[in-house]
DSSP file (Angstrom, degrees, kcal/mol; ACC not computed):
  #  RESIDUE AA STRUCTURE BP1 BP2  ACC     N-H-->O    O-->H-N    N-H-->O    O-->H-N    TCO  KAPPA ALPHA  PHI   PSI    X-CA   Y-CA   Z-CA
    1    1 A X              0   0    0      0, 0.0     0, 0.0     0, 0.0     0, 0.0   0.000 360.0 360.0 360.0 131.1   -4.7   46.2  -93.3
    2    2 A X        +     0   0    0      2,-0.0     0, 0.0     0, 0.0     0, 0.0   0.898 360.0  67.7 -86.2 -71.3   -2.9   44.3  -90.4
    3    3 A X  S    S-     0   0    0      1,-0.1     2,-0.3     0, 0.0     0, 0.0   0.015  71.9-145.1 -49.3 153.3    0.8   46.5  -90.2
    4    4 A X        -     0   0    0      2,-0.0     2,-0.3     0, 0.0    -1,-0.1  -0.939  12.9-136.4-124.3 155.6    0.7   50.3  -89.1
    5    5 A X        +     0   0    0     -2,-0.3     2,-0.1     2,-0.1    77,-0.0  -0.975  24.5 172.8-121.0 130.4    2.9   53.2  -90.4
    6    6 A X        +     0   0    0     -2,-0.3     2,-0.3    75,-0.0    77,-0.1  -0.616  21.7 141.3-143.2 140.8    4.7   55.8  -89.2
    7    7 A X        -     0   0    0     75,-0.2     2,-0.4    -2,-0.1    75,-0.2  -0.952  23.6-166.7-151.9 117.0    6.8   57.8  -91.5
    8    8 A X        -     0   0    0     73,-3.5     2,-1.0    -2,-0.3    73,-0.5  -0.899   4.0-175.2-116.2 125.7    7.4   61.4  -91.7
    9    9 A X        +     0   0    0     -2,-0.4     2,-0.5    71,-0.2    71,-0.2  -0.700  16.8 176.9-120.0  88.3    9.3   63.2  -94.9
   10   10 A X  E     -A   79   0A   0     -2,-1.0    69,-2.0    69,-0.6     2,-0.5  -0.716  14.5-174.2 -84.0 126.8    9.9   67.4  -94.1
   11   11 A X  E     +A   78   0A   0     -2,-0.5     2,-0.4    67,-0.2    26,-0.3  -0.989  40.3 127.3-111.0 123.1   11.8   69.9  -96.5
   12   12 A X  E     -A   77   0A   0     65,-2.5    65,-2.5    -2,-0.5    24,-0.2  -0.984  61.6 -91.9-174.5-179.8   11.9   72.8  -94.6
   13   13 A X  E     -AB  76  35A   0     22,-2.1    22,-2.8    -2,-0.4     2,-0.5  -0.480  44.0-107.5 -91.3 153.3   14.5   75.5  -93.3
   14   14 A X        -     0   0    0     61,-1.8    60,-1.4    58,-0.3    20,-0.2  -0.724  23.2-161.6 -74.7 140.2   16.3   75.2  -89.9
   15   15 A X  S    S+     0   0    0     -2,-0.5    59,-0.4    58,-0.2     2,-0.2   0.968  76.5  11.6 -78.0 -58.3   14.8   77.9  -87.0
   16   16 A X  S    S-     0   0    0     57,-0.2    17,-0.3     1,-0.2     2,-0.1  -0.479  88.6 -94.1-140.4 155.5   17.9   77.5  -84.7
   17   17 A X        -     0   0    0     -2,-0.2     2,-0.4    55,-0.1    -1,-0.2  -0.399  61.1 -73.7 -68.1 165.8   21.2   76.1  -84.8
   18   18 A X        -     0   0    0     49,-0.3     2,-0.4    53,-0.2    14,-0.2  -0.586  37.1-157.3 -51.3 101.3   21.8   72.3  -83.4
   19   19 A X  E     -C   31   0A   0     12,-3.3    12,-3.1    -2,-0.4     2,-0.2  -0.810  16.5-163.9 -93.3 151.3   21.7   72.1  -80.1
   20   20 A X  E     -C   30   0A   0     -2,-0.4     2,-0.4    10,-0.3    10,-0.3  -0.848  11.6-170.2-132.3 137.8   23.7   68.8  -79.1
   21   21 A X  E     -C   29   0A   0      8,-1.5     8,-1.2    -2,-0.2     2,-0.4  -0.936   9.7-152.3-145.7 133.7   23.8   66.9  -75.8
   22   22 A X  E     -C   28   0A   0     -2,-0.4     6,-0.2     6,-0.2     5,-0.1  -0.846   8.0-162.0-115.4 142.3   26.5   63.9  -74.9
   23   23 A X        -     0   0    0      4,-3.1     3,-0.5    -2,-0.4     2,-0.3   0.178  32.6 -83.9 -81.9-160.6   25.4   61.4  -72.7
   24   24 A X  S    S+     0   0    0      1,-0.1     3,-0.2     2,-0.0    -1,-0.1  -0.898 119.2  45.7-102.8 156.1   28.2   58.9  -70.7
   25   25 A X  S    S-     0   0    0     -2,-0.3    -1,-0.1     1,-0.2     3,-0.1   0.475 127.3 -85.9 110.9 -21.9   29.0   56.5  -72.5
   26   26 A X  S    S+     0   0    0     -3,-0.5    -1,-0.2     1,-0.2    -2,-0.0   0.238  83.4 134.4  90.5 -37.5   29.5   58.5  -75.9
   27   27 A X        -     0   0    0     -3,-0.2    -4,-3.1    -5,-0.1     2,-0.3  -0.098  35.6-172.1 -66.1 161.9   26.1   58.4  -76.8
   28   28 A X  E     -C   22   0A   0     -6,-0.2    33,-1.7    -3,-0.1     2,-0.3  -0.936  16.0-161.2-138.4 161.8   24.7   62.0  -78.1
   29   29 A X  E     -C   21   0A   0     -8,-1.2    -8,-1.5    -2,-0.3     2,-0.2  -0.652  10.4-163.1-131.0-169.7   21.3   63.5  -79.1
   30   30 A X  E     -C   20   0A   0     -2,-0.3    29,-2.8   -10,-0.3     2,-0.4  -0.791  10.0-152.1-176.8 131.9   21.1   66.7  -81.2
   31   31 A X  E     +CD  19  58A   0    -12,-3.1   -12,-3.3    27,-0.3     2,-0.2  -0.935  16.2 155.6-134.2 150.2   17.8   69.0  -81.6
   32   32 A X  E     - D   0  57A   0     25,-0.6    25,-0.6    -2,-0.4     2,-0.2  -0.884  34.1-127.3-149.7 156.6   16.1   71.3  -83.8
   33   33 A X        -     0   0    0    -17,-0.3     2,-0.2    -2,-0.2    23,-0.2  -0.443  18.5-175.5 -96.6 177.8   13.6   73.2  -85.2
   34   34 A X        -     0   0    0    -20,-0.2    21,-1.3    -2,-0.2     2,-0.7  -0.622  17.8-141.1-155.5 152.6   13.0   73.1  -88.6
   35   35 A X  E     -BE  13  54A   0    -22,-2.8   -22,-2.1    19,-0.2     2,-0.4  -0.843  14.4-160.0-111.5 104.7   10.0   75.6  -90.2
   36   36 A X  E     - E   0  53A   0     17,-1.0    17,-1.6    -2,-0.7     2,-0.3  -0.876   8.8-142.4 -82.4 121.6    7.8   74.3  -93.0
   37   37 A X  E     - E   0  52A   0     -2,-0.4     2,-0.5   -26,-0.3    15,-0.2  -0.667  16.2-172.7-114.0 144.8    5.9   76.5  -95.2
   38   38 A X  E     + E   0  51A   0     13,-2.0    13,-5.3    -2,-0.3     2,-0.5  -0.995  14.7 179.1-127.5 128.1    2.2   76.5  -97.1
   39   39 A X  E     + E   0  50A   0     -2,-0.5     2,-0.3    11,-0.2    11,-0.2  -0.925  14.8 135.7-131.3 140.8    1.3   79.1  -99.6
   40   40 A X  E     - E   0  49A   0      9,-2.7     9,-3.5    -2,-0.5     2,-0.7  -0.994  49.1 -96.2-171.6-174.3   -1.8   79.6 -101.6
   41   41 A X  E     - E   0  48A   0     -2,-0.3     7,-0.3     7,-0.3     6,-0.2  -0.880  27.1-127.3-121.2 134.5   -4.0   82.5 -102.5
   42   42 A X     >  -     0   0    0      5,-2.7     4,-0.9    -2,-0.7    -2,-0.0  -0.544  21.6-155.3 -87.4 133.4   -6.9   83.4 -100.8
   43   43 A X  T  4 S+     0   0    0     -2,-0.2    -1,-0.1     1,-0.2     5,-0.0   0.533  84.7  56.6-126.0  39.4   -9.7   83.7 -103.2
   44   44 A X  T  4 S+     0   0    0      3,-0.1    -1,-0.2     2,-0.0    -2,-0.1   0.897 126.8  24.5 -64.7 -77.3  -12.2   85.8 -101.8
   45   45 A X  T  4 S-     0   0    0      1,-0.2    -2,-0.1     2,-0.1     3,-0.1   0.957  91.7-132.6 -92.7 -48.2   -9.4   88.7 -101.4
   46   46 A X     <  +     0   0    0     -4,-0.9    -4,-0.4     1,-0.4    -1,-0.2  -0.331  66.5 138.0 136.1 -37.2   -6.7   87.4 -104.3
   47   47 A X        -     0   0    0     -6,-0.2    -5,-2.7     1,-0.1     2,-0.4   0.165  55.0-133.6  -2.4 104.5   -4.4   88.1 -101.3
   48   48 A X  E     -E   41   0A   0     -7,-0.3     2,-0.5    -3,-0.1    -7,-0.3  -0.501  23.0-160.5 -87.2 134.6   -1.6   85.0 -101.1
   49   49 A X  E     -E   40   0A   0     -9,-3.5    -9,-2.7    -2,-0.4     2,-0.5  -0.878  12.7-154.1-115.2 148.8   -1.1   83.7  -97.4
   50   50 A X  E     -E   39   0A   0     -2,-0.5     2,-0.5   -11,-0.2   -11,-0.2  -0.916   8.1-167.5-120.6 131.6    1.7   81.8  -96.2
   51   51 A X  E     -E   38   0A   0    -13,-5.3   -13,-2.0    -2,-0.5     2,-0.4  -0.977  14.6-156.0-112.9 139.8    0.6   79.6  -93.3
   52   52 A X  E     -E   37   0A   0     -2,-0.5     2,-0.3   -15,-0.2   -15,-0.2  -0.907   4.2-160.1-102.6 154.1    4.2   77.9  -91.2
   53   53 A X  E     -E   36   0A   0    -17,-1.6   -17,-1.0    -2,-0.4   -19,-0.1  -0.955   9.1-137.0-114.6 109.5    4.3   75.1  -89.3
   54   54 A X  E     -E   35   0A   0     -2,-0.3     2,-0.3   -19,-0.2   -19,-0.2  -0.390  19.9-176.4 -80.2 136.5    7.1   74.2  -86.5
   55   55 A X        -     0   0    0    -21,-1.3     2,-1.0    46,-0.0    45,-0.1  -0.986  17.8-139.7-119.6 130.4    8.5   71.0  -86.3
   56   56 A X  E     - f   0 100A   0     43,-0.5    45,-3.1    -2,-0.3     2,-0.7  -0.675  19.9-171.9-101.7 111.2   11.1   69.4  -83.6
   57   57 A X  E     -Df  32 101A   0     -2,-1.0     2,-0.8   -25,-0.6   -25,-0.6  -0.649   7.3-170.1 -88.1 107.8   13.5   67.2  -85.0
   58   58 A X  E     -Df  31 102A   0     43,-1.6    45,-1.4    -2,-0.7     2,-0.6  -0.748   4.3-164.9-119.7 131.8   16.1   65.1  -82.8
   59   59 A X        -     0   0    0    -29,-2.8     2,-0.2    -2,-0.8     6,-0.1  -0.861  16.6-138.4-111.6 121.1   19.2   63.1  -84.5
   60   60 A X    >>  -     0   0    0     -2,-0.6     3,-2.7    43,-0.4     4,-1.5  -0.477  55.2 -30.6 -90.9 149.0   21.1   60.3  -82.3
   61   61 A X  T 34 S+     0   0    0    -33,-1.7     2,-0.5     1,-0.3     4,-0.5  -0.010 127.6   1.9  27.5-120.3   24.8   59.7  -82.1
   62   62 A X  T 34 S+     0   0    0     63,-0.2    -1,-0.3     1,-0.2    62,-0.1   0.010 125.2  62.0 -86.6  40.5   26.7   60.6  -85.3
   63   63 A X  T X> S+     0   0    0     -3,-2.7     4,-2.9    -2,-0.5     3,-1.8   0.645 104.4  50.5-119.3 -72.6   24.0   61.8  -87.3
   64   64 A X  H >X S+     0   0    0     -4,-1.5     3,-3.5     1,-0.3     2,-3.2   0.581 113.1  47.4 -50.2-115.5   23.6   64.7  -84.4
   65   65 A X  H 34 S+     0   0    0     -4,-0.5    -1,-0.3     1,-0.3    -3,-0.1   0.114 115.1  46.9 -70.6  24.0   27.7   65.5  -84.7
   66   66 A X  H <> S+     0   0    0     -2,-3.2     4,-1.4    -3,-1.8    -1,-0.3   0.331 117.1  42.0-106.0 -42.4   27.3   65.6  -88.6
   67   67 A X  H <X S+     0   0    0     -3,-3.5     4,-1.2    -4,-2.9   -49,-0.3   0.722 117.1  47.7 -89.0 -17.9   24.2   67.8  -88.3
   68   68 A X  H  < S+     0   0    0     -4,-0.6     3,-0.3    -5,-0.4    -1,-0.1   0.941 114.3  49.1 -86.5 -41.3   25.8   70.0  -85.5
   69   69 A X  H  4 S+     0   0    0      1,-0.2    -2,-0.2    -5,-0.1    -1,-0.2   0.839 125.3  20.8 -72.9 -27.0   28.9   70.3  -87.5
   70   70 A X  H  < S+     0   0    0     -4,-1.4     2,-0.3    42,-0.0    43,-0.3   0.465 107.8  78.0-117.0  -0.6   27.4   71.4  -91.2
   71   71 A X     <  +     0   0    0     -4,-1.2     2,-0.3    -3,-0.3   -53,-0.2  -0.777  46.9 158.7-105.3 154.1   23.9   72.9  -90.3
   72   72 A X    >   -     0   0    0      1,-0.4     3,-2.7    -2,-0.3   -58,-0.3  -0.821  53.6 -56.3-162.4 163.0   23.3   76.4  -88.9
   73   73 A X  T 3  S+     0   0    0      1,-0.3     2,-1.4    -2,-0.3    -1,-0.4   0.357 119.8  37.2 -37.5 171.3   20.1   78.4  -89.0
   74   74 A X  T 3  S+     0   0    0    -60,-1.4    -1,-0.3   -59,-0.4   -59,-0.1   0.174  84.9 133.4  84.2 -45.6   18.7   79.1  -92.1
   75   75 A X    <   -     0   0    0     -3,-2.7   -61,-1.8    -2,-1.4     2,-0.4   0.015  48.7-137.3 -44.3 151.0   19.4   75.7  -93.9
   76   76 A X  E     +AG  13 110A   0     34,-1.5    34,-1.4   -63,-0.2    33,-0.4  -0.999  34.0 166.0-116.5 145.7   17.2   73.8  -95.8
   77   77 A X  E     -A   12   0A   0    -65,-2.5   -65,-2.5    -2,-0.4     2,-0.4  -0.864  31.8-124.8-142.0 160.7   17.3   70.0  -95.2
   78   78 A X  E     -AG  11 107A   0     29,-3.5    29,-1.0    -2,-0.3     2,-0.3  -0.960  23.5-162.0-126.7 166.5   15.7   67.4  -95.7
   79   79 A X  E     +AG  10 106A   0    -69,-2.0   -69,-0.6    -2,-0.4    27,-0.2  -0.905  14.6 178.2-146.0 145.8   14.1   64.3  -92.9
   80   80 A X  E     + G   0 105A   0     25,-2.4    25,-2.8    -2,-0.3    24,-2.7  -0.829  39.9 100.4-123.8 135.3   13.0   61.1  -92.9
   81   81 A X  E     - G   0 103A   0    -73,-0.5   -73,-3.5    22,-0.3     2,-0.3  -0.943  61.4 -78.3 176.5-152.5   12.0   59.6  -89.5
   82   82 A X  E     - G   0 102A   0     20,-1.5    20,-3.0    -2,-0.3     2,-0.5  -0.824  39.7-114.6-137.7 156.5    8.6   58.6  -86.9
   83   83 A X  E     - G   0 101A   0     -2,-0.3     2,-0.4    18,-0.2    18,-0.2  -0.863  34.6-173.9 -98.0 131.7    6.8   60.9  -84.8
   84   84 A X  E     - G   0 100A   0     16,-1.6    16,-2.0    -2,-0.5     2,-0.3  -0.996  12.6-141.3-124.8 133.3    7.3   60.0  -81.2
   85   85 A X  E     + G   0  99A   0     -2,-0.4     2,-0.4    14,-0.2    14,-0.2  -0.655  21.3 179.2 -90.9 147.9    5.3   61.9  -78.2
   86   86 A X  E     - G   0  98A   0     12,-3.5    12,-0.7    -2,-0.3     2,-0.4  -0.904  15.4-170.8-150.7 143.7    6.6   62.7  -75.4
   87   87 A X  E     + G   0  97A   0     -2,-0.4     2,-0.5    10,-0.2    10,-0.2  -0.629   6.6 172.3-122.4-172.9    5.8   64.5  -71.8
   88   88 A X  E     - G   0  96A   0      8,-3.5     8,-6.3    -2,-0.4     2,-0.6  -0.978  38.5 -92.1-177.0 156.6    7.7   65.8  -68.7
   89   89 A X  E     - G   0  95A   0     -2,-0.5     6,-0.3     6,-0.2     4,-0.1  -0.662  37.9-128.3 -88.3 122.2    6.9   67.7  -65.7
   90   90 A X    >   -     0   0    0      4,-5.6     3,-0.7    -2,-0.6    -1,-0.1   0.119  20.4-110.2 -69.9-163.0    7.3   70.9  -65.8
   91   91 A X  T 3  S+     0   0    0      1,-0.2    -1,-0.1     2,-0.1    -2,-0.0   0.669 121.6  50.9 -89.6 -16.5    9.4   73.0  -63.1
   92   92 A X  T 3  S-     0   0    0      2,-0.2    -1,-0.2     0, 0.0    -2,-0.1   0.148 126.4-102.4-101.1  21.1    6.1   74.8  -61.7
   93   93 A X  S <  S+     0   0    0     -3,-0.7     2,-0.4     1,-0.2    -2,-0.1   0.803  84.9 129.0  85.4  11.6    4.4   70.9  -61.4
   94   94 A X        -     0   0    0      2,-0.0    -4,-5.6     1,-0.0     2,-0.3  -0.910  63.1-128.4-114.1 145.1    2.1   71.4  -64.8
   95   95 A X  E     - G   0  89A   0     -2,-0.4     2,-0.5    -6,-0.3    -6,-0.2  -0.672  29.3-158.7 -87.5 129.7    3.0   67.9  -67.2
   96   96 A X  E     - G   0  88A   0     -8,-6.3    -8,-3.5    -2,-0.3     2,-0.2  -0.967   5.3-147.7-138.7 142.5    3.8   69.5  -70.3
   97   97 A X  E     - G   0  87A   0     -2,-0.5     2,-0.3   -10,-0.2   -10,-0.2  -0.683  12.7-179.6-108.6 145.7    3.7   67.3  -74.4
   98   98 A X  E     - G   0  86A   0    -12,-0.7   -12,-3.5    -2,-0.2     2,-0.4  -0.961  19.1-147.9-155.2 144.6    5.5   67.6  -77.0
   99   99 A X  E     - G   0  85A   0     -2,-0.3   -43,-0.5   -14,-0.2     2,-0.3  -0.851  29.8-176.2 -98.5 129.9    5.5   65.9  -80.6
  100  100 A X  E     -fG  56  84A   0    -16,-2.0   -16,-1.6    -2,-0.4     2,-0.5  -0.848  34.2-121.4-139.2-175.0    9.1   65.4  -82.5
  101  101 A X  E     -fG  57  83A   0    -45,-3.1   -43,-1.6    -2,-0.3     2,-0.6  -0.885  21.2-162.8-118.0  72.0   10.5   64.4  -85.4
  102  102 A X  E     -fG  58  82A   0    -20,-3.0   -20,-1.5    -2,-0.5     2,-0.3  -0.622  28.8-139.8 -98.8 140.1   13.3   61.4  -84.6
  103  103 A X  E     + G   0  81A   0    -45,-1.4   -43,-0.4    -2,-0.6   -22,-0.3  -0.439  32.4 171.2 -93.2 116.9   15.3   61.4  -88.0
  104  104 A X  E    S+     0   0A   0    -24,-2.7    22,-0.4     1,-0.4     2,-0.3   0.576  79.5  13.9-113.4  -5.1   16.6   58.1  -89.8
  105  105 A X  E    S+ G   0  80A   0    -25,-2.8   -25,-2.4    19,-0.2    -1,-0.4  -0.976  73.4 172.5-147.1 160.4   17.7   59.3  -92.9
  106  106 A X  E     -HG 123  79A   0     17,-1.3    17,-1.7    -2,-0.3   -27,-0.2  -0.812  11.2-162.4-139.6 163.0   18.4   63.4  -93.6
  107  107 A X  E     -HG 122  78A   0    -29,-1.0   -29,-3.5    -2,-0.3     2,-0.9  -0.878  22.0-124.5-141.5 142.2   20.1   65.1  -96.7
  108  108 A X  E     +     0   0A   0     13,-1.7    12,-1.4   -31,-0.2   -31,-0.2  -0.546  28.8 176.0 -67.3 100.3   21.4   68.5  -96.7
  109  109 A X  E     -     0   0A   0     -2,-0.9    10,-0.3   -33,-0.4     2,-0.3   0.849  69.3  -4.6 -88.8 -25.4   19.9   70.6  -99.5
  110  110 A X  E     + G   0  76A   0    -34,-1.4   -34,-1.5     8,-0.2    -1,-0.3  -0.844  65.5 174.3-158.1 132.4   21.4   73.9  -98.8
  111  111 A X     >> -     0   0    0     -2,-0.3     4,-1.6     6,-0.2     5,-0.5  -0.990  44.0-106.7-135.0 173.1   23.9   75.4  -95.9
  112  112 A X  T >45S+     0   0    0     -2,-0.3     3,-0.5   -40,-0.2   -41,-0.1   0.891 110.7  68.2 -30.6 -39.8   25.5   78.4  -95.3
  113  113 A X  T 345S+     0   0    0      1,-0.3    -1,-0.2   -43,-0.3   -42,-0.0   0.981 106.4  42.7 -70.4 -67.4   29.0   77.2  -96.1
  114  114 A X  T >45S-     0   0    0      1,-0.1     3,-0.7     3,-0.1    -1,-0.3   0.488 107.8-115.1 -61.4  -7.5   28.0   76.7 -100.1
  115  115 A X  T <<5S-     0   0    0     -4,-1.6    -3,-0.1    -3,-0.5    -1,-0.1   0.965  73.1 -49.9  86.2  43.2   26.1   79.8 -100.6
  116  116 A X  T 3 <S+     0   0    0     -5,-0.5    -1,-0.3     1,-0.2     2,-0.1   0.435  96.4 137.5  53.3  10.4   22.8   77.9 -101.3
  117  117 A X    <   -     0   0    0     -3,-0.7     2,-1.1    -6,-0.2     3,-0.2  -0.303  67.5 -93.8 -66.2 170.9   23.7   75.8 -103.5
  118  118 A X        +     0   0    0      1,-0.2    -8,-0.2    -8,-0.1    -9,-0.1  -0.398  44.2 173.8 -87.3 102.7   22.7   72.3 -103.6
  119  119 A X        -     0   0    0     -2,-1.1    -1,-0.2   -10,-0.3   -10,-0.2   0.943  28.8-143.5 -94.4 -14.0   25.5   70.4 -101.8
  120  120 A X        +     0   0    0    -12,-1.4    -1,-0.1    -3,-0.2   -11,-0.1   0.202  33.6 162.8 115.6 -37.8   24.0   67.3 -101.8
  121  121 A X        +     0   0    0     12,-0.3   -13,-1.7   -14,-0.2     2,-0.4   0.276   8.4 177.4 -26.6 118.7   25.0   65.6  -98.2
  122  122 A X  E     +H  107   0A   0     13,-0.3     2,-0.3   -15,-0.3    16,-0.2  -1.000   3.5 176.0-140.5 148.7   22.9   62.8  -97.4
  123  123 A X  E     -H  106   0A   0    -17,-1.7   -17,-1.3    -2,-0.4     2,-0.3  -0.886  19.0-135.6-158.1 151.3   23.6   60.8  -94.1
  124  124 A X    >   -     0   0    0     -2,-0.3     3,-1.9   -19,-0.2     4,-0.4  -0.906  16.6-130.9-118.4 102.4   22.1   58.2  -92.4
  125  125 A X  T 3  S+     0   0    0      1,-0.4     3,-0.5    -2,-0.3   -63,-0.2   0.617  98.2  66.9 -25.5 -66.1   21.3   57.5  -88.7
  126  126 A X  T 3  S-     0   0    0    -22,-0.4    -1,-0.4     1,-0.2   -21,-0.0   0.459 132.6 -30.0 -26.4 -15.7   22.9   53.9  -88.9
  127  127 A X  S <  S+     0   0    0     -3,-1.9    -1,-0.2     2,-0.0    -2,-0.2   0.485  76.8 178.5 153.4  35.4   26.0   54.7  -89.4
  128  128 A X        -     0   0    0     -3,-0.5     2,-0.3    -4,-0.4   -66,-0.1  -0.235  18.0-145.3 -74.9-179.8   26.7   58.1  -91.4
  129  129 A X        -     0   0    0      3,-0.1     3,-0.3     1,-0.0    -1,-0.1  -0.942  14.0-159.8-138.7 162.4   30.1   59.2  -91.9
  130  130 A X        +     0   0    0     -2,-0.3     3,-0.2     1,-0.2    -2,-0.0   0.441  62.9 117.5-124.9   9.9   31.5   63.2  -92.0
  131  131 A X  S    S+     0   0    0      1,-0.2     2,-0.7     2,-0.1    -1,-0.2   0.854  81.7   8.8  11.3 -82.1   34.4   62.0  -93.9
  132  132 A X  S >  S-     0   0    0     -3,-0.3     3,-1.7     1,-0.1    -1,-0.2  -0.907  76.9-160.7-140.4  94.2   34.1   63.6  -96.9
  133  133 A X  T 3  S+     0   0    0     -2,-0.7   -12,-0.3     1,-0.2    -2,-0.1   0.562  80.0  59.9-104.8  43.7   31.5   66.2  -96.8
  134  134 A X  T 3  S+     0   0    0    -14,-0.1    -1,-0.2   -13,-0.1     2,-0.1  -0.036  73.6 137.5-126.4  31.3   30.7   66.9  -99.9
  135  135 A X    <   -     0   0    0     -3,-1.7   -13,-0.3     1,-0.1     3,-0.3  -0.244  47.0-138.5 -84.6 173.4   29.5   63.2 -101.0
  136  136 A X  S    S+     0   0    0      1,-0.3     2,-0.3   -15,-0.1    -1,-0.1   0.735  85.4   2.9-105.6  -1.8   26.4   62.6 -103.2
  137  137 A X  S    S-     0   0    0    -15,-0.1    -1,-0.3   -30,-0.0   -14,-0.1  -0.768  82.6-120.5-161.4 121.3   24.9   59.7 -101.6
  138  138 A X        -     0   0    0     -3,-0.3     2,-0.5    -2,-0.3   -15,-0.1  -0.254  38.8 -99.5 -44.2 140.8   26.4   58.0  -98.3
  139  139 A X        -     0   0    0      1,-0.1     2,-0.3     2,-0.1     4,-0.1  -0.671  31.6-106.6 -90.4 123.8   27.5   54.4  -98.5
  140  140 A X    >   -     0   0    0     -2,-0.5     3,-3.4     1,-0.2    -1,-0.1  -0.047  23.4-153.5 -45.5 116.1   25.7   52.0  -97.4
  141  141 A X  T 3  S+     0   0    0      1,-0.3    -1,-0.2    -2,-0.3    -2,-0.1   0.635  87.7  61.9 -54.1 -29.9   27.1   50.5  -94.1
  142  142 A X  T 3  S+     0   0    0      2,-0.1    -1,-0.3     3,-0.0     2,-0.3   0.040  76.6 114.3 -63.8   2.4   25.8   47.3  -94.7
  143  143 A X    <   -     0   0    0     -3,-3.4     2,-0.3    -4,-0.1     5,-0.1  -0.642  68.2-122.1 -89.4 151.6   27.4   46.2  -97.7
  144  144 A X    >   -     0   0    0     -2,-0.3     3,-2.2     1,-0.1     4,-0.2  -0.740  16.4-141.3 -94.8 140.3   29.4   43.8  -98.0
  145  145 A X  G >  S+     0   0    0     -2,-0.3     3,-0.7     1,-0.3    -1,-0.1   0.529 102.6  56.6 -73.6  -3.0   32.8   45.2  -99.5
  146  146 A X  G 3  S+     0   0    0      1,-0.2    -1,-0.3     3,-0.0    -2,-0.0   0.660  93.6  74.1-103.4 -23.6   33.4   41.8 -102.0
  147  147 A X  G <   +     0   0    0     -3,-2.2     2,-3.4     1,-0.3    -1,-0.2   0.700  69.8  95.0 -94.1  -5.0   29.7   42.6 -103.5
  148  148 A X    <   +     0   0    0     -3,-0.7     2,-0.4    -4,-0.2    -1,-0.3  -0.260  53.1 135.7 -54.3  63.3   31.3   45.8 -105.6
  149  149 A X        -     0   0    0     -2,-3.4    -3,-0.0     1,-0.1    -2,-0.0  -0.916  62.6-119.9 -96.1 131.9   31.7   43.7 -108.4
  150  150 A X              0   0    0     -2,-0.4    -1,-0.1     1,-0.3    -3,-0.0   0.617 360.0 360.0 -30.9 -27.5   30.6   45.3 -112.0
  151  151 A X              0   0    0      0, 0.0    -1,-0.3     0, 0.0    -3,-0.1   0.120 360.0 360.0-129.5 360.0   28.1   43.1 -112.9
């Protein structure tokens, strides 16, 4: 196989609220945790263990002010996106890594505001819109409006 992949798909709850940061310019970033969970039963002791795993999730431009405005701790969401590495120097000189999560498609599966139900939000990086936030699939941004035709 010639091509390479990568493609990441989390369900998991948010740790933290949406931290948000605007650039000049307009542009914005938006960060997160979000806490993914593995259960099974150990079977030596019959005992069930739950193992989590942290992941850091970052959302560009109106995808981050969609996710700051309807997500808070607790949620469960779901992401689509690539794993990108990155380091930086810390403030005591030590070069310090980190692995994230940058999101090109999310959908909201539960937030606070509905009371766990399933609202359904799904948003796209490209171009989502906070319109109307209770739609069940975002419109593509790319369509051309003449190509609604029935048929």
């Amino acid at each position: 196989m010639s091509g390479t992949l990568n493609k990441v798909m989390l369900i998991g709850h948010l740790g933290d609220d949406v931290k948000i940061h605007y650039f000049e310019g307009g542009n914005c970033i938006g960060r997160f945790p979000i806490a993914t969970n593995e259960s099974y039963t150990n079977k030596q002791t019959g005992e069930k263990v739950t193992n989590t795993d942290w992941h850091n999730i970052v959302v560009r431009n109106k995808a981050a002010e969609i996710c700051e405005k309807y997500l808070s701790k607790g949620d469960k969401v779901y992401v689509e996106g690539r794993l990108k590495n990155r380091q930086w120097q810390a403030e005591d000189g030590t070069t310090k890594y980190t692995t994230e999560v940058h999101v090109q498609d999310f959908t909201f599966l539960s937030t606070k505001s509905d009371g766990g139900a399933n609202q359904g939000v799904q948003a796209m990086n490209s171009g989502a819109t906070a319109a109307d936030p209770n739609p069940v699939h975002s419109p593509n941004m790319d369509s051309d409006p003449s190509d609604d035709l029935p048929f």
